[in-house]
C-alpha positions in Angstrom: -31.8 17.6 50.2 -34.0 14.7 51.6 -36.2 14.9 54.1 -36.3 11.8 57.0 -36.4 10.5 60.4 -33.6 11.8 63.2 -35.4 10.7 66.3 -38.4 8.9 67.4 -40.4 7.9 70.0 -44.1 7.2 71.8 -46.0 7.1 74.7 -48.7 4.5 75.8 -50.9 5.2 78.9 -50.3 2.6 81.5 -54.1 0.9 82.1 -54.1 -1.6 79.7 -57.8 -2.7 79.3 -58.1 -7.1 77.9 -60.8 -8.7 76.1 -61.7 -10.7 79.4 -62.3 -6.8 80.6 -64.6 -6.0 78.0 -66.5 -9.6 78.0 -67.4 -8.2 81.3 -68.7 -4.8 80.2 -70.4 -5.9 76.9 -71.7 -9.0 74.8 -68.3 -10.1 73.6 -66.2 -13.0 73.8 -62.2 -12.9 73.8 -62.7 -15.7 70.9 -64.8 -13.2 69.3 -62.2 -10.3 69.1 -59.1 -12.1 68.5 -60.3 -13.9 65.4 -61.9 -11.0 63.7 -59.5 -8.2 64.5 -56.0 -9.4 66.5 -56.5 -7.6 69.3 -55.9 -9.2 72.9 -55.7 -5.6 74.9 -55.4 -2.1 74.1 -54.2 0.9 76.6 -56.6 3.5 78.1 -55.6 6.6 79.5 -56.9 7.9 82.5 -59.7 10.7 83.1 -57.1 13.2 84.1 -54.6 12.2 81.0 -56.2 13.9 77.4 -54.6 13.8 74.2 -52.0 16.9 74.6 -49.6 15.3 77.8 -49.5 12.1 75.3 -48.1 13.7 72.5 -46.0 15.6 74.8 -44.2 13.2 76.3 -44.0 11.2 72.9 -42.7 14.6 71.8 -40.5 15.0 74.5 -38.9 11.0 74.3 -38.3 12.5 70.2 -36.7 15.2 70.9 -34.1 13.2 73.2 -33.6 10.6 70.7 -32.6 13.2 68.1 -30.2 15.4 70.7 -31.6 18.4 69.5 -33.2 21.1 71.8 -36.8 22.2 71.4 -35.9 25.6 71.0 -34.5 24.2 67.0 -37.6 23.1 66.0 -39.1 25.2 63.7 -42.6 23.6 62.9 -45.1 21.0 65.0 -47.3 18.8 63.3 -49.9 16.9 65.5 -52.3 14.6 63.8 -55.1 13.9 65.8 -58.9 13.8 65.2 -59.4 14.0 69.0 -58.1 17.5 70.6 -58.5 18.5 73.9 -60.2 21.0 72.7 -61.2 22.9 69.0 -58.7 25.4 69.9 -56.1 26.4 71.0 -54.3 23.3 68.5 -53.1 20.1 70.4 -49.7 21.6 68.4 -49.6 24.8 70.0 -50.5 23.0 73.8 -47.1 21.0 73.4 -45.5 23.5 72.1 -45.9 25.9 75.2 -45.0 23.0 77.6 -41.7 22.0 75.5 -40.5 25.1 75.6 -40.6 25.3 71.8 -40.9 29.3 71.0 -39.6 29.4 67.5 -42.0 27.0 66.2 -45.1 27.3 64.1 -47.7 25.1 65.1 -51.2 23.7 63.5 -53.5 19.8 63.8 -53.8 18.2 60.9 -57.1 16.0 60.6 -56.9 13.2 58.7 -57.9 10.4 60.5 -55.5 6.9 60.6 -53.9 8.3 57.8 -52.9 11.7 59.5 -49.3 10.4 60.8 -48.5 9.9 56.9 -50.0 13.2 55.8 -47.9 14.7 58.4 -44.4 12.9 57.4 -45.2 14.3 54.0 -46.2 18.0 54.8 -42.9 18.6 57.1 -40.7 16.3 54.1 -41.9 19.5 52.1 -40.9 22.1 54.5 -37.4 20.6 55.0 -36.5 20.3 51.3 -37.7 23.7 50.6 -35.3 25.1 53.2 -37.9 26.7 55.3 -37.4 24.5 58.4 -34.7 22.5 59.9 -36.1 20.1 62.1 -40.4 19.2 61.9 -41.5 17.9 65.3 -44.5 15.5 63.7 -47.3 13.6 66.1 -49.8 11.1 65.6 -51.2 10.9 69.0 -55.2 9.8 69.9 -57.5 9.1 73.0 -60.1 7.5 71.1 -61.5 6.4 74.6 -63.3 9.8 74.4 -64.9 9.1 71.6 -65.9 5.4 71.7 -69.0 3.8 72.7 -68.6 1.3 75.1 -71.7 0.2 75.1 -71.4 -0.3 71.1 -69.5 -4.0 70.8 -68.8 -3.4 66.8 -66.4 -0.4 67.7 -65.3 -0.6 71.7 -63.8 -3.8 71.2 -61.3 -1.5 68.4 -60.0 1.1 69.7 -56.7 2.3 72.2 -55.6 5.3 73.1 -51.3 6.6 73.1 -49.2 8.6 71.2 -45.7 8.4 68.7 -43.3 11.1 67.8 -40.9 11.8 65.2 -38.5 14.2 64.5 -37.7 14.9 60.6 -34.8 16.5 59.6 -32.2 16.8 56.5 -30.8 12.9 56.0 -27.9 11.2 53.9 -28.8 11.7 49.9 -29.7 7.8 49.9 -32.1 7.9 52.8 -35.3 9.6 54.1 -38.4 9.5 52.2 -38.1 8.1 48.6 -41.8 8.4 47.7 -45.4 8.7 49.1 -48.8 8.5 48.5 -51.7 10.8 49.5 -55.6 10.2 48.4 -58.9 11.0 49.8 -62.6 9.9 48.9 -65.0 12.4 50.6 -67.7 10.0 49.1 -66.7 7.0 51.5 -67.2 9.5 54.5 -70.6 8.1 55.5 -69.3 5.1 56.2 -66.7 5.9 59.2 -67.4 9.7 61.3 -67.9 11.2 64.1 -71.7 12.1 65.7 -70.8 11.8 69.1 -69.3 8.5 69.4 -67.6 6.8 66.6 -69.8 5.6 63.9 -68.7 3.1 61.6 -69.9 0.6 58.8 -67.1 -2.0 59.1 -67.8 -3.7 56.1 -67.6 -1.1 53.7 -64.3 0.5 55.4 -62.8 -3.0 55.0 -63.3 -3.1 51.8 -62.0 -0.1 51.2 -59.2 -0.9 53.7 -58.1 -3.7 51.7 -58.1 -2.2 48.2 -56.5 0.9 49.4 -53.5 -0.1 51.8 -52.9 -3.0 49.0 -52.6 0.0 46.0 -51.0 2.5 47.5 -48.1 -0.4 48.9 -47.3 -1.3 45.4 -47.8 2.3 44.0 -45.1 3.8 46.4 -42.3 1.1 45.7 -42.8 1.8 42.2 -42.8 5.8 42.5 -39.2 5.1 44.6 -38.3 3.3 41.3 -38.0 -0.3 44.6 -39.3 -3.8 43.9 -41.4 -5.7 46.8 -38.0 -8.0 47.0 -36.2 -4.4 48.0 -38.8 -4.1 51.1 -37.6 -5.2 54.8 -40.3 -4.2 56.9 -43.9 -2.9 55.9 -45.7 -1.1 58.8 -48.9 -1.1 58.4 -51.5 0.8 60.3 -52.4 -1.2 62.9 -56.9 -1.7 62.6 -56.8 -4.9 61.9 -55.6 -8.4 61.8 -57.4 -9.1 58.4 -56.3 -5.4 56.6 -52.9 -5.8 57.9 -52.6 -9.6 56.4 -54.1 -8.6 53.1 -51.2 -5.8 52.4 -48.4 -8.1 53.5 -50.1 -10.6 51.1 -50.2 -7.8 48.4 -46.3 -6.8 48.7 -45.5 -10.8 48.7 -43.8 -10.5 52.3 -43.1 -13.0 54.6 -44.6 -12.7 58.4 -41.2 -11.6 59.6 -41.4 -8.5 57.5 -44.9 -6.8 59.1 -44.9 -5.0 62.0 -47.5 -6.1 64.3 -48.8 -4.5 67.6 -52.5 -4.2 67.1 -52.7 -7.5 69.4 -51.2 -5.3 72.6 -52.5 -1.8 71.5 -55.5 -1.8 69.2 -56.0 0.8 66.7 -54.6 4.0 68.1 -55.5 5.8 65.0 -52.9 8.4 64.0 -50.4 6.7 66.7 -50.2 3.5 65.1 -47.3 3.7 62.9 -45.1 5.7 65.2 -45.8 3.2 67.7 -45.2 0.4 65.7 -41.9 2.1 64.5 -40.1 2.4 68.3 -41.4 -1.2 68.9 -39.5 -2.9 65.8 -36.6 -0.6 66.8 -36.7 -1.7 70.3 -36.9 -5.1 69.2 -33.9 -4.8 66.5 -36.1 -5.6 63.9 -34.9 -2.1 62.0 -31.4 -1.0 61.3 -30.1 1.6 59.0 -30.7 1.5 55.1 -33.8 -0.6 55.6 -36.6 0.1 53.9 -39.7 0.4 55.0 -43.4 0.8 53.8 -45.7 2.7 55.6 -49.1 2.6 55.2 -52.5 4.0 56.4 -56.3 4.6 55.7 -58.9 6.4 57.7 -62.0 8.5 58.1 -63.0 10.7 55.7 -62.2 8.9 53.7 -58.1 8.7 53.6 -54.9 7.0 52.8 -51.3 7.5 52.6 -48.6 5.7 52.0 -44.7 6.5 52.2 -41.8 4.6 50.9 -38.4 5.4 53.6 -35.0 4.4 53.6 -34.1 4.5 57.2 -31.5 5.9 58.7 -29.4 9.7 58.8 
């Protein structure tokens, strides 16, 4: 049995906030921002909008996209470092408004890389036989979080939400391999007090290496060359990070998925994200394969090799 993708989708709050926006708020420059990081906007979600009715309706546009009901979903994975509240779960929130009664439901925390840790805990659920269909989110409103008065993270971040559901897939498709590390030594340099805190030139350091690694390492675990890969999707931080993996897998520009210019980093929402875009766009079609890969607080990474497709 192998585990993959049978519907997707996302949700991005409508206010989209620009670099001219922020050259108003802060000491910043649209010049600034673009050449260090690639991003030209990034959406905001409103005071009355937190992070559960995002991953619900990302939820919601993945459940459609599957044609299943929510009443056949048997687990919900939300990755999300910022919950409405500790408890109850931003899994267990979405779970009451979809209707989805049979399901077990828990967060994961895992930062940027949470999306890929949750692909991989739900890949095991499926091929053990103990659930049919894995609802998984990677949904964040970082805007809670941020400090807009702090120019080396504000300028970063966006809030929104992506969806997908996993289910059983054709023997040659799904996820082929993955790759899941941590390195509580690195935390230090990228937490939580009560705004984000970050070192950004240790993290992109780390960044680099990591996302660079764990590419190559996952093509080789699914037995795949870099000439076998059609689209890497990276997680979407940075212009410079995302550049340095293509460069790693030996990729042309064509082959990266890039939306950090209109979204910023959405954390755990990235890939998803990314994912519906190069769909939308016709960029993915079955039996492609793609590389996703992420890196976050804590410190974390994952990576995930996947043929697409049912």
């Amino acid at each position: 049995m192998n585990a993959g993708v049978i519907g997707i989708g996302r949700y991005l709050p409508e206010k989209v906030v620009t670099n001219a926006d922020l050259e108003k708020m802060m000491d910043t420059s649209d010049e600034w921002i673009r050449t260090r990081t690639g991003i030209e906007e990034r959406r905001i979600a409103e005071d009355g909008m937190d992070t559960s009715e995002m991953a619900y309706r990302a939820a919601q546009n993945a459940i459609a996209n599957a044609g299943i009901t929510a009443e056949e979903i048997g687990l919900i994975l939300v990755a999300t470092v910022t919950p409405d509240t500790p408890f109850p779960s931003v899994s267990c929130m979405i779970q009451e408004k979809l209707g989805a009664m049979n399901a077990a439901a828990m967060d994961i925390s895992a930062a940027c890389a949470g999306f890929m840790y949750g692909m991989v805990t739900a890949k095991h659920f499926i091929e053990g036989g103990a659930y049919k269909y894995v609802l998984v989110v990677g949904v964040e409103k970082l805007s809670k979080i941020t400090d807009w008065d702090d120019r080396g993270t504000a300028v970063l971040f966006g809030d929104g939400a992506g969806a997908v559901i996993m289910g059983q897939v054709s023997d040659h498709r799904g996820i082929l391999a993955f790759e899941l590390g941590a390195d509580g030594t690195g935390g230090k340099h990228l937490y939580q007090d009560e705004y984000i805190i970050m070192n950004g030139r240790e993290v992109f350091k780390f960044a680099v290496r990591q996302m660079g690694e764990s590419s190559v390492n996952v093509l080789e675990k699914a037995g795949l060359t870099k000439q076998d890969v059609d689209m890497l999707i990276p997680h979407q931080a940075n212009i410079r990070i995302m550049e340095a993996s293509r460069q790693r897998l030996d990729l042309p520009l064509e082959k990266m998925s890039k939306t950090v210019h209109k979204y910023g980093n959405t954390s755990a929402a990235s890939i998803p994200i990314s994912i519906v875009e190069e769909l939308e766009a016709g960029r993915i079609k079955d039996d492609d394969v793609l590389v996703m890969v992420g890196f976050g607080g804590g410190l974390t990474w994952g990576a995930i090799a996947l043929r697409w497709g049912k």
